[in-house]
C-alpha positions as CSV (number, residue, x, y, z in Angstrom):
1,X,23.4,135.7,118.7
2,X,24.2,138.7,116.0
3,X,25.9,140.8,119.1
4,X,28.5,137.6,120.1
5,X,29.2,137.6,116.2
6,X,29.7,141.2,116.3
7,X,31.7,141.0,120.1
8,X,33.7,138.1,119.4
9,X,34.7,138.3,115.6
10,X,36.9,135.9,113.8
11,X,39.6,137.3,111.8
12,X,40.4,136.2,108.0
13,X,43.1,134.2,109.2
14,X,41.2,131.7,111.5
15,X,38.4,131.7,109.0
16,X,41.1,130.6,106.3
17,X,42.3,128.2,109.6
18,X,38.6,127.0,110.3
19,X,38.2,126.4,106.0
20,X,41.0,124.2,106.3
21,X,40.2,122.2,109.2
22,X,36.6,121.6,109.1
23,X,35.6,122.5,105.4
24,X,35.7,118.9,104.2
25,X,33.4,117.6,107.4
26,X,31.1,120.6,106.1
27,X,31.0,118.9,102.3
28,X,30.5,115.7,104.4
29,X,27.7,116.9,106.8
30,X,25.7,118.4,103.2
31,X,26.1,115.6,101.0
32,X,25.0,113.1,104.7
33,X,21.7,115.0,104.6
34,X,20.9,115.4,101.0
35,X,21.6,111.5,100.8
36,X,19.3,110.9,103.4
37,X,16.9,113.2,102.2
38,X,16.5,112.1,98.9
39,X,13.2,111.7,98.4
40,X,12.0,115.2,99.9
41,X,12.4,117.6,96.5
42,X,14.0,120.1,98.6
43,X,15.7,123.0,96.9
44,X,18.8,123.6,98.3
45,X,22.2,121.8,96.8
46,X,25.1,120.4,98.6
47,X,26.7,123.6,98.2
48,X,24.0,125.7,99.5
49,X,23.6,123.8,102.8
50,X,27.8,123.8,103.3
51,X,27.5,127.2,103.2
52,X,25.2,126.9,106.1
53,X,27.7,124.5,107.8
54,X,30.6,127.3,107.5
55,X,28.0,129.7,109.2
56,X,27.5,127.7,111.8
57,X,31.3,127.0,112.0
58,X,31.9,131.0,112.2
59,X,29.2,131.2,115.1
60,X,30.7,128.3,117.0
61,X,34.1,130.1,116.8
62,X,32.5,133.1,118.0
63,X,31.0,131.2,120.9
64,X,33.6,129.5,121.9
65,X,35.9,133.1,121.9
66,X,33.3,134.3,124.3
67,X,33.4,131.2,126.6
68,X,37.4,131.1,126.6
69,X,37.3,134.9,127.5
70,X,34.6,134.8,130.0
71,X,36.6,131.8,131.7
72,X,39.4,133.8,131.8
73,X,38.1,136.9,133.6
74,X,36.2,134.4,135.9
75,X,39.7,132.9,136.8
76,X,41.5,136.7,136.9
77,X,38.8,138.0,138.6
78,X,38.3,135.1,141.3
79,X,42.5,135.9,141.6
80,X,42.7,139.6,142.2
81,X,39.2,140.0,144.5
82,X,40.0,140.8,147.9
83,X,36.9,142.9,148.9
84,X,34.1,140.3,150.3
85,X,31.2,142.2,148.4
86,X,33.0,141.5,145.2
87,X,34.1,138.1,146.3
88,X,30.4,136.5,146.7
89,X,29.7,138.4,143.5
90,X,32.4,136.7,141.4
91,X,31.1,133.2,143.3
92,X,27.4,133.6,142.2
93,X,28.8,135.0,138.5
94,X,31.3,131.2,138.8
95,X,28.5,129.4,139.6
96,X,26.1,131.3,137.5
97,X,28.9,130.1,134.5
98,X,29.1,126.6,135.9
99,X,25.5,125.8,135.9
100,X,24.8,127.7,133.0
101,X,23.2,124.8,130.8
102,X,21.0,123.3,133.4
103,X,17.3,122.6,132.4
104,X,14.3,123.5,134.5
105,X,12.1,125.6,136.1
106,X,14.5,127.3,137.8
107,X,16.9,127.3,134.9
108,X,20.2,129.2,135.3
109,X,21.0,131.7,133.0
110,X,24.6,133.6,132.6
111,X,23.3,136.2,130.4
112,X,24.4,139.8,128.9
113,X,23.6,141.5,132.1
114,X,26.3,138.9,134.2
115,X,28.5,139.2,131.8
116,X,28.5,142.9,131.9
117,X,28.9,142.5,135.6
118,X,31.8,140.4,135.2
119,X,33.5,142.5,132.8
120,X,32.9,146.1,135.4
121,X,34.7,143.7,138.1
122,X,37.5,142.9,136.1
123,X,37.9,146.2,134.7
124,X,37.6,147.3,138.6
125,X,40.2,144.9,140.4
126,X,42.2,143.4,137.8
127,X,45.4,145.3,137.2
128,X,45.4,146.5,133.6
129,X,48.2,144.6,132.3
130,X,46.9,141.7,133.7
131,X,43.5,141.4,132.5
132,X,42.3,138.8,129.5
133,X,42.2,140.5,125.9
134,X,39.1,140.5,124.2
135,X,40.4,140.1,121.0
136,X,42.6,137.2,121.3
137,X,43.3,134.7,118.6
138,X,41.0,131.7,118.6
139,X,42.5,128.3,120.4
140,X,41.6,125.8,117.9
141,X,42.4,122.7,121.0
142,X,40.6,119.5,121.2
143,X,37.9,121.1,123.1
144,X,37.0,123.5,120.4
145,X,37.0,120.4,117.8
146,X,34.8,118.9,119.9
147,X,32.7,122.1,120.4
148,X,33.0,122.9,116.3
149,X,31.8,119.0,115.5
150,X,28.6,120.0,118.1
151,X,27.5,123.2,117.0
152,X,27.7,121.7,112.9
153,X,26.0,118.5,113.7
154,X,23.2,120.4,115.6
155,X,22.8,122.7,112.5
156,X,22.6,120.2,110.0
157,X,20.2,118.3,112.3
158,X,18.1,121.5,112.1
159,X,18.2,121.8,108.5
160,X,16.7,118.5,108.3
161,X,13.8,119.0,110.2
162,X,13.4,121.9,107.9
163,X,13.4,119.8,105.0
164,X,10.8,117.5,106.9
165,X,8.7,120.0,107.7
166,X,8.6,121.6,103.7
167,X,8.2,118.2,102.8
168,X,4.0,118.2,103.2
169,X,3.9,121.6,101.5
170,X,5.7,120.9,98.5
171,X,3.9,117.6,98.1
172,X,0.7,119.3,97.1
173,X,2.4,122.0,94.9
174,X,2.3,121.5,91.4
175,X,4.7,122.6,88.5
176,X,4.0,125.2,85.9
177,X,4.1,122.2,83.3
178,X,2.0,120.3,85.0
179,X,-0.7,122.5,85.6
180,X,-0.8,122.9,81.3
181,X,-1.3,119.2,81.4
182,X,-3.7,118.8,83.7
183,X,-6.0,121.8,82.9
184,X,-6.3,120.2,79.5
């Protein structure tokens, strides 16, 4: 996860972009679970856990420059091939991509090592001036929004169950002024 942050970083700008756009659902998303969780004595505040919504709104930005990209030298790659080897190699890498969330026991997996792969290919029969730039800006489209809503529903789900799980430990824990009382 750390290395797509690092790969595919997001610039101040779309931060500033992502802040604007989703910030209030991140508010939303916090104050959702500390109203359903009211009851749980956790520790963290609203603000605390929208801070872990924007976190998880940088790494869905990050993901989805890293699935825009690798679409994109799938598509200039599958364009340029000519050679059969490298042909078959960009259909098992397409298919690899295409199948990539498919559950199993023969689950397939599009990992760094295909994507490295790809990337060699691309570099090798794509014409320089031609060829998809890592860095591009971010595409904030309706598939993103729908991606972005995913990624910060799924965290705040997570921090839930986190909350749920502290929940038995704190309930036997007791306070520095109760323990006066009660050793009295």
């Amino acid at each position: 996860m750390i290395s797509i942050i690092n790969s595919y970083p997001i610039t101040s700008e779309e931060y500033e972009t992502l802040e604007e756009k989703f910030g209030q659902l991140c508010h939303y998303q916090s104050w959702q679970l500390l109203k359903k969780n009211t009851r749980n004595n956790h520790t963290n505040e609203e603000e605390d856990i929208a801070q872990e919504m924007r976190l998880a709104l940088i790494r869905s930005a990050c993901y989805y420059k890293r699935q825009t990209y690798i679409e994109k030298c799938l598509k200039c790659a599958e364009d340029h091939v000519e050679d059969l080897f490298f042909q078959k190699v960009v259909n098992e890498l397409k298919f690899l991509w295409k199948n990539r969330t498919r559950h199993g026991a023969n689950r397939q997996k599009f990992g760094a090592y295909q994507e490295e792969i790809l990337f060699k290919i691309v570099n090798k029969i794509v014409p320089k001036n031609k060829r998809p730039n890592k860095n591009s800006p971010l595409v904030m489209d309706s598939k993103f929004n729908t991606y972005c809503k995913a990624i910060t529903w799924n965290a705040q789900k997570n921090i839930g169950k986190k909350i749920t799980k502290e929940k038995t430990i704190r309930g036997s824990q007791v306070s520095l002024s109760e323990y006066d009382y009660l050793s009295s």
